[in-house]
C-alpha positions as CSV (number, residue, x, y, z in Angstrom):
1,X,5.9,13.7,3.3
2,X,3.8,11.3,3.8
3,X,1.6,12.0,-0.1
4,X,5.4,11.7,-1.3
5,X,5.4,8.2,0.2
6,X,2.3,7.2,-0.9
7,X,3.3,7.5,-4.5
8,X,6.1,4.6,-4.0
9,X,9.2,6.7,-2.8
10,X,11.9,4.8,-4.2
11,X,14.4,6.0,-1.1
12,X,14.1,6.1,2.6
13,X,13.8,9.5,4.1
14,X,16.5,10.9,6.0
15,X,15.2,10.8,9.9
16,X,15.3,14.6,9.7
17,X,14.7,16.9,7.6
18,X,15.8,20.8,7.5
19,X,13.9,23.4,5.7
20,X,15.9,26.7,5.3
21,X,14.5,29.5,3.4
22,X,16.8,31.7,1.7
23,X,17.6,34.8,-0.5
24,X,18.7,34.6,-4.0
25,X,22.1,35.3,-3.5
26,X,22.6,32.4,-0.5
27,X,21.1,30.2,-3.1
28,X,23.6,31.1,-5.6
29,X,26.4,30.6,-3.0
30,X,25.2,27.5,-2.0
31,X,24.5,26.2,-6.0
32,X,28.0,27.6,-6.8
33,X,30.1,26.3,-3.9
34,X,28.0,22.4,-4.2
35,X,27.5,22.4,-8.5
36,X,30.2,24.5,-10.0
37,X,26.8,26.8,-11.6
38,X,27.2,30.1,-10.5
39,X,23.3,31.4,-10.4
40,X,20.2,31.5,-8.3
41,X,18.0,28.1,-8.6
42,X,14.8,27.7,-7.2
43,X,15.4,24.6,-4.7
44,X,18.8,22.7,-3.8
45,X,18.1,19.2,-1.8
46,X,21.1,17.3,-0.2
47,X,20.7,13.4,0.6
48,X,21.2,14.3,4.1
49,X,17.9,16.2,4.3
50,X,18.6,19.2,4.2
51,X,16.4,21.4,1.4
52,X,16.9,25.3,0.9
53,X,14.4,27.2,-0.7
54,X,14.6,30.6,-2.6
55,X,11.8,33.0,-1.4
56,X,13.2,35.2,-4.1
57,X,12.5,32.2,-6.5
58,X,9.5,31.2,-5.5
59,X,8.2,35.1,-5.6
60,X,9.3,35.7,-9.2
61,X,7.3,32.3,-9.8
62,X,4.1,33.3,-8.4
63,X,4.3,37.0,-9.9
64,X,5.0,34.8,-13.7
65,X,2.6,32.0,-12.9
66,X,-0.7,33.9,-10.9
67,X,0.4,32.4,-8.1
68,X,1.1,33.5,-4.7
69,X,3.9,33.0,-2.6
70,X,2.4,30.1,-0.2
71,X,2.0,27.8,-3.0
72,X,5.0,28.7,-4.5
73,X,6.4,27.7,-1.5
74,X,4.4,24.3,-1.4
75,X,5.9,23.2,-5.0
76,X,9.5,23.7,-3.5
77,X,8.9,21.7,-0.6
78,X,7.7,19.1,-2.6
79,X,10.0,19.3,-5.6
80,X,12.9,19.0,-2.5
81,X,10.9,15.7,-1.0
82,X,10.5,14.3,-4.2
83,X,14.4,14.7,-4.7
84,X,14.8,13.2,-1.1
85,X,12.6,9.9,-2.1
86,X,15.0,9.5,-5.6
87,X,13.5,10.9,-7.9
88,X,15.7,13.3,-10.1
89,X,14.4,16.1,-13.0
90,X,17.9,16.0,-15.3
91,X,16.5,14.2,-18.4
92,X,13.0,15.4,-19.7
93,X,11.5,12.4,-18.8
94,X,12.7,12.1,-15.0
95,X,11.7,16.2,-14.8
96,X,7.9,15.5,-16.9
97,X,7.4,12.3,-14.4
98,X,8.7,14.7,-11.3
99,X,6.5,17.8,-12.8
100,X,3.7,15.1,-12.4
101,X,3.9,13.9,-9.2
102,X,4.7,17.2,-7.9
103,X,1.9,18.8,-9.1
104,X,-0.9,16.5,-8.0
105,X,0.8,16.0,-4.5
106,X,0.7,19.9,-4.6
107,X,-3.6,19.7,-5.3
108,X,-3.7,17.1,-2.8
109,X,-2.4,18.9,0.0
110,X,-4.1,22.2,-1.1
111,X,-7.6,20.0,-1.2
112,X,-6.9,18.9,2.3
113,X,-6.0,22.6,3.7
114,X,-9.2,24.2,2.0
115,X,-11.2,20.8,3.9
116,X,-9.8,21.5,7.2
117,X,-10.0,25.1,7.2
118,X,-14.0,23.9,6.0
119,X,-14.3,21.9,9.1
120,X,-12.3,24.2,11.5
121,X,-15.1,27.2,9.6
122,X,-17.8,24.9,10.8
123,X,-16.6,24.0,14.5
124,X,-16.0,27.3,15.4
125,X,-20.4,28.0,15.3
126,X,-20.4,25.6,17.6
């Protein structure tokens, strides 16, 4: 959350925030009963804080982009915080400047996992 911030969120966060990992066909419930679109999406965010997350989704990703499903996982968190802070991805520019931001938040955090699991690989000679 707190990469998101750095790059100016443009709204307050909600004080919580709920994570819920889900199937395909919640997903499609959820996006049908909220947006009238009756299909599996990869990540729906409500202003309240609440983000669900398609692990179906975010496997089909990683199979299509070389990816696994941790990272996968990673860019739906932070496509849902983005949402959260006011950025939205329905014109091409808001999604390219959304893409963006997600992406390098997404190298950020991974650079900062591979230097702590350095460190933690170091302390544990010790």
């Amino acid at each position: 959350m707190t990469k998101v911030m750095e790059r100016g969120a443009q709204a307050s966060f909600p004080k919580e925030i709920i994570v819920v990992f889900v199937s395909d066909a919640r997903i499609t419930r959820i996006h049908r009963d909220f947006m009238s679109v009756d299909e599996p999406t990869d990540v729906i965010t409500f202003r309240h804080g609440e983000i669900f997350i398609s692990v179906d989704a975010a496997e089909r990703q990683g199979e299509k982009f070389f990816s696994d499903l941790c990272r996968e996982l990673r860019v739906y968190f932070v496509h849902g915080l983005l949402h959260l802070s006011g950025l939205e991805d329905l014109t091409e520019q808001g999604f390219e400047e959304m893409a963006t931001a997600q992406e390098a938040i997404v190298r950020e955090v991974e650079e900062e996992l591979a230097r702590l699991s350095q460190l933690d690989a170091e302390m544990s000679y010790f």
